[in-house]
BAROZA-59148 format. One record per residue (C-alpha): residue in three letters; x, y, z. Coordinates in steps of 0.001 Angstrom, whole numbers, plus 500000, padded with zeros to 6 digits. Each point is the difference from the previous one (the first is absolute). Example, Ala and Ser with C-alpha at 12.3 -4.5 7.8 and 13.67 -1.06 7.14 Angstrom:
<pts>
ALA512300495500507800 SER501370503440499340 
</pts>
This chain:
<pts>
UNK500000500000500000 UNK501539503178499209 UNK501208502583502427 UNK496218502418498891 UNK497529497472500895 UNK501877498994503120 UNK499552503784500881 UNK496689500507498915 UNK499246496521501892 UNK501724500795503171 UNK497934503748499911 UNK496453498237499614 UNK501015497910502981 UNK500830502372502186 UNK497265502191498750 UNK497456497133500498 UNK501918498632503311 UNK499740503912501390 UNK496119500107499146 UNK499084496598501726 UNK501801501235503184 UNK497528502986499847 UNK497273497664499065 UNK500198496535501604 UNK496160499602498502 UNK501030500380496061 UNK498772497638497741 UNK502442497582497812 UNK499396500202496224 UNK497292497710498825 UNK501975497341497920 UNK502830499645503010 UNK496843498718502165 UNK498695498280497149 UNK503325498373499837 UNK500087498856503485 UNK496694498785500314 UNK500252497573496781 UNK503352498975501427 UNK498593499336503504 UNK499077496174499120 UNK501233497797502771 UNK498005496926499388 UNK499792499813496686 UNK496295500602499886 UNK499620502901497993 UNK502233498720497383 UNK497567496900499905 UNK497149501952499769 UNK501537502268497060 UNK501231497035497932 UNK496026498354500614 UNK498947503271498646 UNK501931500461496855 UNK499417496683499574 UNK496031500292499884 UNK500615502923498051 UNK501645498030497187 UNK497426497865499535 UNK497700501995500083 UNK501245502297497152 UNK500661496382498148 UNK496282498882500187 UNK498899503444499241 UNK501839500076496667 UNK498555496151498910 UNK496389500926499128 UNK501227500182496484 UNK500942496314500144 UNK496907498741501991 UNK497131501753497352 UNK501902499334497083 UNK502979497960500187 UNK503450499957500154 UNK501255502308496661 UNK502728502768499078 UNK497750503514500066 UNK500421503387497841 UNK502195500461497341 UNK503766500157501301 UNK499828497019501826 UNK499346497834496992 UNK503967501466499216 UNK501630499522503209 UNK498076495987500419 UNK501529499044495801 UNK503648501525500958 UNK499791498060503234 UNK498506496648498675 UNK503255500435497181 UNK502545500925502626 UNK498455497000502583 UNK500413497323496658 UNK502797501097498533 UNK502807501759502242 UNK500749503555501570 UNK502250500636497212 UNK497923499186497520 UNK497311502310501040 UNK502636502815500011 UNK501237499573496843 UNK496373499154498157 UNK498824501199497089 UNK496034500385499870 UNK499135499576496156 UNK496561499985501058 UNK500156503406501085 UNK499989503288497775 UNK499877498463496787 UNK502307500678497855 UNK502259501251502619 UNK499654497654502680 UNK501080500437503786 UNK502757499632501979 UNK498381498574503053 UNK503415500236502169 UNK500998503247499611 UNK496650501435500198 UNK498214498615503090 UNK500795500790504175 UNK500934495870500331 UNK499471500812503895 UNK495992498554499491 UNK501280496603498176 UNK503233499432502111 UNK497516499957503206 UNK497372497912498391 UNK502920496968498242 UNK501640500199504122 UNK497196498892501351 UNK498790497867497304 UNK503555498390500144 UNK500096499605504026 UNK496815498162500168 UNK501426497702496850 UNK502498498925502256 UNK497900499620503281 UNK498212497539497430 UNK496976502402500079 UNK498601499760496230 UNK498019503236499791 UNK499514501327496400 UNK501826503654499286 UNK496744501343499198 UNK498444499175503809 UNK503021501795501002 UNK499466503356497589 UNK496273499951501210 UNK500702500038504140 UNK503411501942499585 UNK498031503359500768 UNK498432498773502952 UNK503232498019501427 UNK501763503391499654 UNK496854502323501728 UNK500648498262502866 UNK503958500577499801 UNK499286503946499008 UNK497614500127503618 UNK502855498910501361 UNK502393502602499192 UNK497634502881500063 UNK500054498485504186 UNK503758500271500056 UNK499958503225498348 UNK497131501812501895 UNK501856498690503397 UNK503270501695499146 UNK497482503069499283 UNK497975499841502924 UNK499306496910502358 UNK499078496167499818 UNK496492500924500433 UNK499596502444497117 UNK501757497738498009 UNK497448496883500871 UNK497075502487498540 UNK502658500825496883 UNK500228496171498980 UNK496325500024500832 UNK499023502827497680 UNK502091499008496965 UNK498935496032500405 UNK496653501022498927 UNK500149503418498361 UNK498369500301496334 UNK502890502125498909 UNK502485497115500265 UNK497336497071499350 UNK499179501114496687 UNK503520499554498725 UNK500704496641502548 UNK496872497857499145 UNK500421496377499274 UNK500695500126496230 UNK500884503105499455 UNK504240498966499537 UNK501265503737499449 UNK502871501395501498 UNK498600501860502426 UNK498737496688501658 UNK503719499802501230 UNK501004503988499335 UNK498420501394502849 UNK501173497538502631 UNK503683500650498828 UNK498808503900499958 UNK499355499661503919 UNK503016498122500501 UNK502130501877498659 UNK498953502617501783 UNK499692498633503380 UNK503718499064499342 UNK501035503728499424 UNK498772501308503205 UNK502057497050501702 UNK502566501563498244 UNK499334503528501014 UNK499108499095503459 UNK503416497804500533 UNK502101501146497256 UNK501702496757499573 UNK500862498635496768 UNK498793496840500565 UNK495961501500499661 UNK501520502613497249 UNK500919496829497636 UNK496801497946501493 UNK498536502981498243 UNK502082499867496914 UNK498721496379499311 UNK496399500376501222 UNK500039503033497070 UNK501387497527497632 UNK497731497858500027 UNK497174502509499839 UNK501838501315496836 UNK499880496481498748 UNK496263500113500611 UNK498278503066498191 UNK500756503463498926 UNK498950501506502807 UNK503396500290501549 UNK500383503259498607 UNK497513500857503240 UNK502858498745502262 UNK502936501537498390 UNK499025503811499663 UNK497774499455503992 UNK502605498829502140 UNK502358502817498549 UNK497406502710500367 UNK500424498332504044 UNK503588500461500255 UNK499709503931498285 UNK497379501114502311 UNK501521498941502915 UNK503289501712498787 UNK497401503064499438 UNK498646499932503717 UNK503133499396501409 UNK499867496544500964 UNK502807498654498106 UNK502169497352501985 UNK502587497004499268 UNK497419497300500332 UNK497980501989497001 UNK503291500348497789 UNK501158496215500588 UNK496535498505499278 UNK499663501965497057 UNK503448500128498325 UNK499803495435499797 UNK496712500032499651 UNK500307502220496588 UNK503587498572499119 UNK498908495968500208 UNK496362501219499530 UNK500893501141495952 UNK502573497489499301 UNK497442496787500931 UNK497179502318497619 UNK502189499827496947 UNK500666496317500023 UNK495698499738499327 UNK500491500131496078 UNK496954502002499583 UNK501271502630501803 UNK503438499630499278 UNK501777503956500262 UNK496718501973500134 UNK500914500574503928 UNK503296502199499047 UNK498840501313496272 UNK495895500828500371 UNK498834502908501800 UNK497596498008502582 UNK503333499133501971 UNK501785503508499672 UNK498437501026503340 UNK501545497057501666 UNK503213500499498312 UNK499906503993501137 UNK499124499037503530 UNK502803497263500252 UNK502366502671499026 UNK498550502830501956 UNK500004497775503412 UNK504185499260498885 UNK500260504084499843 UNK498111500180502960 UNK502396497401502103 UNK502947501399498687 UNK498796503563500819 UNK499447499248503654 UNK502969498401500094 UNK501869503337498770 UNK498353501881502521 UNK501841498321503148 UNK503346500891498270 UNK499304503231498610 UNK499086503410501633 UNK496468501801499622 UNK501080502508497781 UNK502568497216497892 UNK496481497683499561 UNK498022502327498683 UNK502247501277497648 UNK500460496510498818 UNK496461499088500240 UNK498980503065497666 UNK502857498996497684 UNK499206496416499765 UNK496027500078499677 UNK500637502355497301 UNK502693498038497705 UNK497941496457501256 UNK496712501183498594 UNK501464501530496902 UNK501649496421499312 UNK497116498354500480 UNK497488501547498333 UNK502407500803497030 UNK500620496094500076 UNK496042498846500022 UNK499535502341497068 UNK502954498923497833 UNK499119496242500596 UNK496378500702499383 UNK500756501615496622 UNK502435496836499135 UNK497145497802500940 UNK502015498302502930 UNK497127501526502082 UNK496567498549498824 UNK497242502808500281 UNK496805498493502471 UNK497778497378498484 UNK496909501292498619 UNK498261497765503211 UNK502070502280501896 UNK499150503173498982 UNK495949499165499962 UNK500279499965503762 UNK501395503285500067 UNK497737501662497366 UNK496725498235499799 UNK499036501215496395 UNK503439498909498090 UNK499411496160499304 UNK496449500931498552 UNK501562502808497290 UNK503176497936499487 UNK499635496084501170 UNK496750499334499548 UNK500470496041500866 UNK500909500905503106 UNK496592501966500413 UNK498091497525498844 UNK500374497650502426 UNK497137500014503175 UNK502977499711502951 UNK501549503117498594 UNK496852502309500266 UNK500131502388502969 UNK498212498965503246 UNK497180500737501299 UNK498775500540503389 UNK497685497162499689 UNK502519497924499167 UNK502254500904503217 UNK497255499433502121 UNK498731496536497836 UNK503866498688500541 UNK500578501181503616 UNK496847501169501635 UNK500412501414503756 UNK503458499763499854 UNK500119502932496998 UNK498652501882503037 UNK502123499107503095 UNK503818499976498560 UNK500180503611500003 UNK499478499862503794 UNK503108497616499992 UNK501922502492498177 UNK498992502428502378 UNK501414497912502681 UNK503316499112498293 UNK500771503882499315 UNK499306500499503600 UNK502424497229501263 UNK502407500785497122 UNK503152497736499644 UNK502110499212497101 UNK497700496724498789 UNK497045501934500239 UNK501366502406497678 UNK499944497237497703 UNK496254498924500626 UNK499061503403499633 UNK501907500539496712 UNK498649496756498731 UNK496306501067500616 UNK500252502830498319 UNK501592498652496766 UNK498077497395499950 UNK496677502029500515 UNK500716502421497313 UNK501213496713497692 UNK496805498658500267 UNK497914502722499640 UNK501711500318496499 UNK499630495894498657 UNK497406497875501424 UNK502835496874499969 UNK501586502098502834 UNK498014499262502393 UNK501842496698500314 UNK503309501804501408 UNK497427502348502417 UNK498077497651501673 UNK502667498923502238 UNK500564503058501428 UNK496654500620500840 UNK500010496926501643 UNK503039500770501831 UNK498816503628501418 UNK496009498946500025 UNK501590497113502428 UNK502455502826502175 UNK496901502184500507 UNK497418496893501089 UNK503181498888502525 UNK500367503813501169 UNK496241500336500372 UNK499086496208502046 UNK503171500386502093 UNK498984503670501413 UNK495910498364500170 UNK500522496936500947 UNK502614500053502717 UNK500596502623502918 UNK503114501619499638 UNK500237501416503572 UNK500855496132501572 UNK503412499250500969 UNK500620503283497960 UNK502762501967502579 UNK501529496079500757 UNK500734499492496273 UNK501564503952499741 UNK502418499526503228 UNK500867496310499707 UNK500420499289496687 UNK503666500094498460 UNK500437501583496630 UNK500480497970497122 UNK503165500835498555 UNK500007498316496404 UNK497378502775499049 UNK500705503123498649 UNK496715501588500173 UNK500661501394503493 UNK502789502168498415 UNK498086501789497859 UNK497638503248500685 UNK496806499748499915 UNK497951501872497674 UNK497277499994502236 UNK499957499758503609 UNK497969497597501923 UNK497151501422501496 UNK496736497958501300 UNK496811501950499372 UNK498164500902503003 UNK496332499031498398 UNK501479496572499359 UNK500735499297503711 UNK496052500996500529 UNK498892497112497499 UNK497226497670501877 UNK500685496257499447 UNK496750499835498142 UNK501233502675497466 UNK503139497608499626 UNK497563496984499178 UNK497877501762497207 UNK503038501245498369 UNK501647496044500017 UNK496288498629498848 UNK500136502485497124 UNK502964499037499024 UNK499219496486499769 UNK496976500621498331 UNK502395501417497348 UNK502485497043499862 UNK497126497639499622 UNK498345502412496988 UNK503649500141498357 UNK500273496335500332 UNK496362499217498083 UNK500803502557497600 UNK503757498428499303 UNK497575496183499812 UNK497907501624497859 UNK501959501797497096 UNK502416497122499967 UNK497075497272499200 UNK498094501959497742 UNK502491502682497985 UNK503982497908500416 UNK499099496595499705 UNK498248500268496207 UNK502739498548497614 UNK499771501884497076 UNK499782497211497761 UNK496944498076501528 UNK497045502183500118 UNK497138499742502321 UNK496537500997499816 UNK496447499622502253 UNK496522498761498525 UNK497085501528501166 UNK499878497295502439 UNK502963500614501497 UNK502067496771498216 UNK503383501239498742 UNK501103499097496989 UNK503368499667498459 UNK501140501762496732 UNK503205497897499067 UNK500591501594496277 UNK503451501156500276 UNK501166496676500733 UNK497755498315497612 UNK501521502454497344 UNK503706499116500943 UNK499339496734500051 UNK498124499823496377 UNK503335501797499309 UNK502477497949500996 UNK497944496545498774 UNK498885501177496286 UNK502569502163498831 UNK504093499724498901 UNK502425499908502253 UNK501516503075498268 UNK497252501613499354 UNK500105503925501124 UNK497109501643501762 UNK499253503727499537 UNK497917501382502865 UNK500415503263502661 UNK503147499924502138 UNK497589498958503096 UNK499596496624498905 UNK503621499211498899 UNK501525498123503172 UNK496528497866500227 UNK500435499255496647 UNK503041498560500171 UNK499679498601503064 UNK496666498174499508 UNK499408499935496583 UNK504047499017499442 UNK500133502304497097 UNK502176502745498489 UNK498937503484499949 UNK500765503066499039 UNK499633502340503073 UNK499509499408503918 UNK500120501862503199 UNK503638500551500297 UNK499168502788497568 UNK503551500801499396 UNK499978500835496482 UNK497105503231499615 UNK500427499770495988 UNK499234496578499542 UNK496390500431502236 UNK499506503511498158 UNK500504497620496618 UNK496830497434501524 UNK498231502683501312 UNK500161501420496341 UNK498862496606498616 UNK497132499896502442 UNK498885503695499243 UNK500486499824496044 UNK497342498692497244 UNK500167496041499643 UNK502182500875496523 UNK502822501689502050 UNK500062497804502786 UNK500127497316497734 UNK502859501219498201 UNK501645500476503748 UNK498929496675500986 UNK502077498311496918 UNK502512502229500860 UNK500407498365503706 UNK499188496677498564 UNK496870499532502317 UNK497855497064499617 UNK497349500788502848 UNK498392502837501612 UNK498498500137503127 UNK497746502711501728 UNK497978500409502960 UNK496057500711500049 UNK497900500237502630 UNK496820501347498280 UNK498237496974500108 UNK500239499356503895 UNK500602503417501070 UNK504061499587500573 UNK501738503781500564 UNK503279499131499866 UNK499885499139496185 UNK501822501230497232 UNK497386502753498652 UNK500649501356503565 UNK503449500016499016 UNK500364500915496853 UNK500658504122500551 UNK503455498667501439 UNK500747498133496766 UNK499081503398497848 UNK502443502122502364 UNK502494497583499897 UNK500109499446496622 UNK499632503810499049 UNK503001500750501883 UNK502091497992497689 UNK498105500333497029 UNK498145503255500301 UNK499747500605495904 UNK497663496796499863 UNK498435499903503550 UNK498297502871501115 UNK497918500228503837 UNK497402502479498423 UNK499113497298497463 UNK497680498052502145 UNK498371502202501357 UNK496753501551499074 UNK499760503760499203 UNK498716500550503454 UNK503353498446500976 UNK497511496584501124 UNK501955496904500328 UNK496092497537498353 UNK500161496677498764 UNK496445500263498767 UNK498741501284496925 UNK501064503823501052 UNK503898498706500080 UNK502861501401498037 UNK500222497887496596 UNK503260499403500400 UNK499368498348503654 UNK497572498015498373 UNK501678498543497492 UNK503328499514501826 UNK501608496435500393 UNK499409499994503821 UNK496195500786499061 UNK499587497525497416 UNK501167496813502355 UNK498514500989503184 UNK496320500239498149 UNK500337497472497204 UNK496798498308499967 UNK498958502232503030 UNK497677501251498195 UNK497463496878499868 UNK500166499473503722 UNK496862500774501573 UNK500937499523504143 UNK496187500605500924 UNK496730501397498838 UNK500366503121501760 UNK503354501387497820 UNK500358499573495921 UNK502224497614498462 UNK503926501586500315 UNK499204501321503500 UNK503760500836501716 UNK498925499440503860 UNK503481501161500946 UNK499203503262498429 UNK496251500106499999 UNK499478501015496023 UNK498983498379496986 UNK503172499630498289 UNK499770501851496543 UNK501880498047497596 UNK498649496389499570 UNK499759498438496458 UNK503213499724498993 UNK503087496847498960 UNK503111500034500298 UNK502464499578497083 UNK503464498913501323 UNK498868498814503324 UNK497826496907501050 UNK498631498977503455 UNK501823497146501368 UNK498557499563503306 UNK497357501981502524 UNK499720499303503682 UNK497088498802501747 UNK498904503644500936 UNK501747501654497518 UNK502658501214501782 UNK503399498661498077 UNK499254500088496432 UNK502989498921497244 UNK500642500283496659 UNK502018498302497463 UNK501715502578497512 UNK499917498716496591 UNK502331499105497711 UNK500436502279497235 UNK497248498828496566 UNK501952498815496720 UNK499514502840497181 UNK496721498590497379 UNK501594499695496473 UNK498043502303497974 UNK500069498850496209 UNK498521503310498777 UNK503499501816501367 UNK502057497497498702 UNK502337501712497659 UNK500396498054496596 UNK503352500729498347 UNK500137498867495962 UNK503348499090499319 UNK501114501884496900 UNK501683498147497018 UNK503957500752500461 UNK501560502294497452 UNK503727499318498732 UNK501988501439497446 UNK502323497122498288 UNK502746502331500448 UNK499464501279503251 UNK502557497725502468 UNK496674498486502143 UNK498259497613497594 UNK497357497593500772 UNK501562496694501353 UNK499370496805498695 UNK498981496315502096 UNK502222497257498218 UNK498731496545499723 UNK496236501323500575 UNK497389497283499887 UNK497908499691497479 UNK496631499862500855 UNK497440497745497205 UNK495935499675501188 UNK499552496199501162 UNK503716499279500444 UNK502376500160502141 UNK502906502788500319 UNK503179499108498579 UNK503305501372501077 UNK502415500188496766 UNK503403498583500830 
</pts>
């Protein structure tokens, strides 16, 4: 420790020692009795009882997150999955090395996909482990079980470190409601159902991890938690993209405690390995490979590492120099450092050694940029901003009661509640922006909804005033915290009201509360049987009568697919429906939800929005021998491709804006109509034609005329017509998955009439001109009713 913080240490000591001799009756700081009490375990009990409580948590967040499997059975959901389960199911029968080095011809056709380099392997790697482990226990479990209960496994693993993390925060108990909270919470269920094998079924666990792991490190300062840390964030860099949260929040930490003036060795060791073995284990994932020293995401880490160096090396300059010496230097150094630096991040940013932020990136920041420049990114649902419905749908009471806990962490400030505080805010504005973000806030709410519920019961439900002058005389300080050292920012002080409180008052206020928990907990039952446990895949519908039935025409479609067409054969449909293509339907196509290459969608989405003779021209241009769309007019299915099909116009007019044009399909009112008021060029596009073939003779009930779009509500308004370079291959039961084969191109009718005859003209020669007519020797000699002779 350097000769400054001893002084500064040695001043608060005295300063604090000099203030308890005035006032014996002072009260410690809230997480140093925290401490003491979750320490004070003599028998063993309480540990017991904690372990039986996380326990019951676990399972309970497992059978939460299974009603999925019990109504429909056990299946991959969504669209993503259907990747991450065929690149695991290749890695598990072929090898680890295989799968990084394998080339997906299926994917992108013609360019096809490097499945290696492209994917976080972090998802796969956990789901082969296992898989392998119970091989060789002699459990035979099928990779697929394990892919479909992976989520769940790992809810019960992230309730488990949100327990660790919240009890470095606060105390055991908060940290019992924390595991509690996020066990059951809609915000993390929705992403962690059984099924639903994304990474974030094992991202946010390593999130709260990792995290719990840094303030071990900034509470301890030992390198042993700083490279803890450095792995934990490995693996969650291995796991999903989301890292980036990590890397740019933990050194925002470390800078505003340098800002406040709560800089220390234990903050300069944990940081300085965790960054250093932190970035060297994130460029061995090949996906990532040097985006964590070339992109601008990871400049702010980069800055802060080398700002916390200056700031070492500074305060390690100011016990050898003089006052007037150190600032001369200080001035003179800031100056020439900044100048360096920013004169370096511009010259490597105009070399392109610097990568400019990702268009994902800069959406965050300004909410209208993807929709006027990346419109696929806009297009997708998770990327619309939030709503407050959808806060309160996702995390119901607790939206309300973790500001109180932020409250309470501000007013019992230390340097890991700097980080909670930090992280709530981030995270709050982050999902404000992007629905998907509500992922990486609900377990902070949890977290500070579970401080302020401890804070609250433990003043109501227990009288403070017992044994209270005993504990302040008696009880030795515990000298492995560093809490005591530190000012407070607010002093201590017991309302006088409070002390007035009746018992009774005490008991309405803990009834209330429980009346909450058990409302939170139906609501959390509720939303996660009937809105999280749908795969998307398997519909489900209710009679009159109340009998559900079950709309299975995706898979019926994929597996019509994969039994009555070529193996090669190449599949043209919306980039939606690419992974379950391939994955169910075992089929090549030509764009899926990696959405890495924008021109090759915009060149579909111009194929879908053109005339049937343009897209056909496109179509034999990509080689496509099927084409597959989405309707849901028949049954009343919004999430079809007529819903969609805006997206595919914008897309495709921002590559190809001579030939697509927004405006186009719209009436002159500006009226997006499918009926008979609709632009002409809507209704006679390619995306038209196949969603309403034969439409147009359906009659669903007596009530509506034939061609009645439910999903809409409107007559549709172009019915009679054929298609000429397109038949129908194959319609779902309820119409939902239609395809069609393209057809070859029709041999050219010989035409007699335009037949050119060409009269061959008797040859002219001159006898003295040097070409002269040649002459056959030994020509037969051809007599009527004999036989040619050849002269000798």
């Amino acid at each position: 420790m350097s000769n400054v913080t001893r002084r500064n240490v040695s001043n608060a000591a005295k300063s604090s020692t000099s203030t308890a001799a005035q006032n014996p009756q002072k009260h410690e700081p809230e997480s140093i009795v925290h401490s003491k009490n979750d320490a004070h375990d003599p028998t063993g009990v309480k540990t017991i009882l904690i372990v039986a409580c996380l326990g019951c948590i676990w399972l309970t967040g497992f059978a939460s997150r299974l009603f999925s499997v019990i109504r429909y059975e056990s299946i991959i959901h969504e669209f993503d999955p259907w990747f991450n389960y065929r690149a695991t199911y290749h890695m598990v029968t072929t090898s680890f090395y295989e799968f990084l080095n394998w080339f997906d011809e299926r994917a992108w056709y013609p360019l096809g996909r490097i499945v290696g380099g492209t994917v976080y392997p972090g998802l796969m790697i956990t789901s082969g482990g296992i898989h392998w482990l119970l091989s060789n226990l002699n459990i035979t479990i099928h990779i697929r079980e394990i892919c479909v209960f992976l989520a769940p496994f790992f809810s019960g693993l992230t309730a488990v470190a949100t327990y660790l993390l919240t009890k470095e925060l606060w105390s055991q108990g908060a940290g019992l409601f924390a595991a509690a909270f996020i066990g059951i919470v809609p915000g993390y269920i929705s992403r962690s159902v059984a099924g639903s094998y994304d990474n974030e079924g094992i991202a946010i666990f390593a999130l709260m991890f990792t995290y719990y792991l840094w303030i071990k490190s900034v509470k301890t300062g030992r390198v042993f938690w700083a490279i803890l840390t450095a792995l934990s964030y490995f693996y969650m860099v291995s796991a999903w993209g989301g890292y980036v949260f990590i890397i740019n929040l933990i050194p925002l930490h470390v800078f505003v405690l340098m800002i406040i003036g709560r800089y220390s060795d234990r903050i300069y060791v944990a940081y300085s390995v965790f960054y250093i073995i932190g970035t060297i284990l994130s460029m061995q994932i090949p996906f990532v490979g040097f985006q964590p020293i070339r992109t601008s995401e990871h400049m702010a880490a980069a800055g802060t590492f080398a700002l916390i160096q200056a700031y070492a090396f500074l305060n390690y300059l100011k016990t050898k120099l003089s006052a007037k010496e150190f600032r001369t230097f200080f001035i003179f150094a800031v100056t020439i450092a900044a100048g360096v630096v920013f004169a370096g991040v511009v010259v490597l940013t105009y070399l392109g050694y610097i990568a400019p932020w990702s268009g994902r990136f800069y959406s965050l920041w300004d909410t209208g940029y993807a929709k006027i420049h990346i419109p696929i990114i806009t297009s997708v649902s998770e990327h619309q901003p939030t709503t407050w419905t959808s806060f309160f749908f996702d995390l119901h009471i607790l939206v309300c009661i973790f500001p109180a806990g932020v409250w309470f962490c501000i007013k019992e400030i230390n340097d890991e509640r700097v980080f909670i505080v930090l992280y709530a805010v981030f995270a709050s504005y982050f999902a404000g922006v992007m629905v998907r973000l509500i992922l990486t806030l609900t377990p902070v709410v949890c977290i500070l909804a579970a401080i302020a519920l401890s804070k609250t019961l433990e003043y109501y439900l227990f009288d403070d005033n017992v044994g209270q002058d005993k504990s302040e005389d008696k009880e030795p300080k515990d000298k492995s915290q560093y809490d005591e050292k530190v000012p407070r920012s607010f002093p201590h002080s017991k309302p006088q009201q409070d002390k007035n409180l009746s018992p009774n008052l005490k008991t309405l206020v803990v009834i209330a509360l429980a009346v909450l928990l058990v409302l939170f907990a139906v609501h959390c039952t509720w939303v996660t049987s009937n809105a999280y446990s749908s795969p998307s895949i398997v519909l489900a519908t209710y009679s009159e009568s109340g009998h559900r039935q079950i709309i299975d025409d995706f898979r019926e479609a994929y597996y019509w697919l994969r039994k009555n067409t070529r193996d090669d054969a190449r599949v043209m449909s919306w980039w939606d429906y690419g992974y379950q293509i391939a994955g169910m339907g075992n089929r090549t196509t030509l764009v899926d939800n990696n959405t890495w290459n924008n021109s090759h969608i915009a060149l579909v989405g111009k194929a879908m929005s053109s005339n049937e003779t343009e897209a056909y021209k496109i179509m034999r241009e990509l080689d496509v021998d099927y084409v597959l769309v989405i309707f849901g007019g028949l049954i009343g299915y919004s999430g079809d491709d007529i819903n969609k099909f805006l997206w595919m116009v914008r897309i495709a007019e921002g590559e190809h804006p001579k030939d697509i044009r927004e405006s186009d399909y719209f009436t002159e009112q500006g009226e997006f109509r499918v009926d008979s008021g609709g632009s002409q060029t809507l209704l006679n596009c390619l995306m038209y034609k196949l969603s309403y073939y034969r439409f147009g003779e359906i009659q669903v009930d007596y009530r509506t005329p034939p061609g009645f779009d439910r999903t809409r509500n409107v007559e549709i308004g172009n019915k009679n017509f054929r298609l000429e370079h397109l038949e129908e291959a194959f319609t779902s039961e309820h119409w939902i998955v239609r395809i069609f084969r393209v057809k070859e191109p029709s041999n050219r009718v010989a035409n007699k009439d335009l037949l050119r005859k060409i009269r061959r003209k008797k040859s002219v020669h001159s006898k003295k001109g040097k070409k002269r007519q040649g002459v056959i020797k030994n020509k037969p000699v051809v007599v009527k009713g004999k036989s040619a002779a050849i002269k000798k």
